[in-house]
Every structure is written in structure tokens, then in C-alpha cells.
N, C-alpha and C positions, 0 to 999 in steps of 0.2 A: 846665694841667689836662688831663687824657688822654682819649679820644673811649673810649664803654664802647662796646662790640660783639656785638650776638648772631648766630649763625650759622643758620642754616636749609637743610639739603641732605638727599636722604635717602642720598647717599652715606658714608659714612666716612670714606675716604680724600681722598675731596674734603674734606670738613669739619676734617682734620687737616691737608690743605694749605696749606690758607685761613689756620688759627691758626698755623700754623710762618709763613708771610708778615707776617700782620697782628702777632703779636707779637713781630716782631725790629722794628717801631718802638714806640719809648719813646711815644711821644705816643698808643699804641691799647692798652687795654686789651681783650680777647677776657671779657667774664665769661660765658658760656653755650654751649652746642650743641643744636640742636634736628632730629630725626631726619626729621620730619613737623609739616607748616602747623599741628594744633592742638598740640601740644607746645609749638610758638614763640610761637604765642599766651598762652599758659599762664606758659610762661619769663619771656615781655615783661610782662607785668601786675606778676610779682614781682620779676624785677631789674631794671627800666625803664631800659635799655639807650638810649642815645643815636640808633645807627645800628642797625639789622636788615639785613643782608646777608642776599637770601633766593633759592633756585633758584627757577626757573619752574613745570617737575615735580617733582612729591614724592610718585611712586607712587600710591597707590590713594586717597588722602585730598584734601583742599582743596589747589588751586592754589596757586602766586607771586601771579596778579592778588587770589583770594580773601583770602589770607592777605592783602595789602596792604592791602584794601577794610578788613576787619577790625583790623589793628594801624593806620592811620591814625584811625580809629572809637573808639581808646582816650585816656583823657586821665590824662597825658598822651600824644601819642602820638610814636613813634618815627618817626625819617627811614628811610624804607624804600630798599636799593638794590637790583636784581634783578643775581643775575649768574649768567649761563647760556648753555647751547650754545645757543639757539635763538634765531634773529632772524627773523620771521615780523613783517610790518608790522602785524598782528591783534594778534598778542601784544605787542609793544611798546607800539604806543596801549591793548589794555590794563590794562596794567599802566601808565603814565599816567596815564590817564581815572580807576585807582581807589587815584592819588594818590602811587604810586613817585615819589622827589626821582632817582631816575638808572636807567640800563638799561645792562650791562657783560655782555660777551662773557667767556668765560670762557680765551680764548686771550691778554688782555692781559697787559701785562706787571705783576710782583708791584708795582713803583714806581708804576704806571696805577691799580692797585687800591686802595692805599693812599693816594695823591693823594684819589681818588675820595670815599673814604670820609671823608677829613678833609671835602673840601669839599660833600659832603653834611651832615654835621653841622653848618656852617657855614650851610647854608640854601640851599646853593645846587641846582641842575640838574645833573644831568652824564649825558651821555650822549655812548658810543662817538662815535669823529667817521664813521664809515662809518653811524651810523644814525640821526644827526641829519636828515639832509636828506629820510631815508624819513619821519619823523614829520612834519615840514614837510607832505609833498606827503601824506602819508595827513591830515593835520587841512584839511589843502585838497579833499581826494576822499575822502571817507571810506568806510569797506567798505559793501557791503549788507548791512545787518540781516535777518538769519533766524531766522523763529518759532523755539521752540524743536520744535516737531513738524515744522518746513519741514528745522533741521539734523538731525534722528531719521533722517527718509525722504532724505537726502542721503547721510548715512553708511550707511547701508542699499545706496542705489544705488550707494555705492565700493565694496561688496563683492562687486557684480555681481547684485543679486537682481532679478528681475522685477517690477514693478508687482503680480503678484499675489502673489508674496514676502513683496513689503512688504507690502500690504493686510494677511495671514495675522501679518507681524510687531504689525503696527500696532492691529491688531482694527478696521479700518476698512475699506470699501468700495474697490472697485479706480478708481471713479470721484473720490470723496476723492483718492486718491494722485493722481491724473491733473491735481485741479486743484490739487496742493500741491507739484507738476513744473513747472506751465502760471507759476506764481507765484515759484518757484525761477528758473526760466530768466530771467524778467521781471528781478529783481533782479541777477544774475549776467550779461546783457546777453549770452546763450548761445540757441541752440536746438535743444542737442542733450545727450545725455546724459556723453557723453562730455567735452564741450566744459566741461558742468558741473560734473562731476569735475576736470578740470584745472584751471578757474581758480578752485572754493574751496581748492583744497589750493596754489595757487602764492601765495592774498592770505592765506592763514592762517586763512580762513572755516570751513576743514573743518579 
């Protein structure tokens, strides 16, 4: 019996990749493509596809990890695999934590993909060998959690604005912003802005 497959990219040409690979094997059938996360949502409910093969980014709409959180949330629900440029230790636990069965770089080989995808449907795990040992050590040190106003006035501060920038972004006090830096640095084990900058965007925080 052949593993059914739905695609989720907002590429094209990726998405036409993907089905020219997946279907030169007899054992995978491809029944869908989905451009954007609610689309594949939408697709999976009605053709209940076995495996979901989904990108990380999909443009302007819901995420890989959302999309995940949500098609794991469906009954039945489908074996979610992510496969994408981006390895960001953030991103990978993730997409983990909201239940992906594997995480696939998008430089493996068509036979890695295909392997993949059976033994996801099969129930198992899989993930790249160069990012297993990152997930290891990220479920042993996990990132710091930031508010969602602590990540607003973060991404603010990558763009080089001033504390009274932000305040004027934020509709808050320039004192606020000072103690949601003072709380930032805490968590990022930084003290400096710069310093903050580099190590949310090096652990995939930013």
C-alpha cells in the first residue's frame, strides 16, 4: 500500500521538485499541493494524506511550526515532515515541541527524502544527522523565552531604533522599554545591545 503525500511550499518550483522525486517511487503517492499553511490545512482535512511534507516559511500566512501545531490537532492527524533551508536550533525544537515526526534540510539527497518520508509514515523520527545532536543539546539548554512585547522591542532594537524609537513604536514609556532591555539582557545572559542582537539572531530567538 503506497504512503499518500501532501506538499506544503509557497514555492512552485520547489513543490514541482518535490512531486517529480516523490513520485518516481511506486510506494508514494503525491495526492495534493498546497501554496500556503491554511490551504494545507484545508487540503489535509479532505484528502487525509498520510505524511504532510511542509516548508518552514510560507510567506505572509501561518508558519511550518503553526501549520504542524494545527494538522497534528486534526483527527485523524497526519505525520508532519518539515523540509527547509533553515536550521536555526529555535526552529527546529519548534517544530518538535508542536509535534513534526522529522526536520530535512532541503540540500539532501532525492533517496534521504524519500527514505524519510516512508519512515515517517511508519511512525518513526527522523531527522538530518547534522541536527540531531543540536536538538539533544537545545532539549538539555533550552532557549530563553521572550514575552511576546520583550521579542516586538528586540526586533525593533535589530533595526537600530533608539529606546525612544521604540517607546513612540510601542505606545509606551521610554522607562517601560528600559525595563523590557534590563529583562531581555537577563534572559540572553548579554549586557549590551549589541551583544543582544547577535545572540538572538545566532540561537534563532530573533
Amino acid at each position: 500500500m503506497s504512503v499518500t503525500v501532501l506538499l506544503i511550499d509557497d514555492h512552485p518550483v520547489v513543490r514541482t521538485g518535490l512531486r517529480a522525486v516523490l513520485d518516481a517511487d511506486e510506494r508514494i503517492n503525491v495526492v495534493g499541493e498546497a501554496a500556503t499553511g491554511e490551504e494545507g490545512i484545508t487540503l489535509t482535512e479532505h484528502l487525509r494524506p498520510d505524511v504532510v511534507l511542509c516548508d518552514l516559511r510560507l510567506g505572509d500566512g501561518i508558519d511550518g511550526i503553526q501549520v504542524t501545531a494545527l494538522l497534528r490537532s486534526l483527527d485523524p492527524a497526519p505525520a508532519v515532515l518539515i523540509l527547509t533551508t533553515f536550521d536555526r536550533t529555535a526552529e527546529i525544537l519548534g517544530a518538535i515541541e508542536a509535534g513534526a515526526a522529522g526536520y530535512l534540510l532541503k540540500d539532501m539527497a532525492p533517496e534521504a527524502i524519500i527514505d524519510a518520508v516512508q519512515r515517517t509514515a511508519r511512525g518513526e523520527t527522523v531527522l538530518a544527522p547534522e541536527l540531531a545532536t543540536r536538538v539533544v543539546q537545545g532539549m538539555r539548554n533550552p532557549l530563553p523565552r521572550l514575552t511576546a512585547r520583550e521579542l516586538e522591542v528586540l526586533r525593533l532594537l535589530a533595526t537600530g531604533a533608539t529606546n525612544r524609537e521604540i517607546s513612540r513604536a510601542l505606545f509606551v514609556t521610554e522607562a517601560t522599554v528600559k525595563s523590557h532591555l534590563a529583562h531581555i539582557f537577563t534572559k540572553l545572559g548579554v549586557d549590551t545591545r549589541a551583544r543582544a542582537i547577535h545572540v538572538a539572531q545566532e540561537t534563532g530567538v530573533l
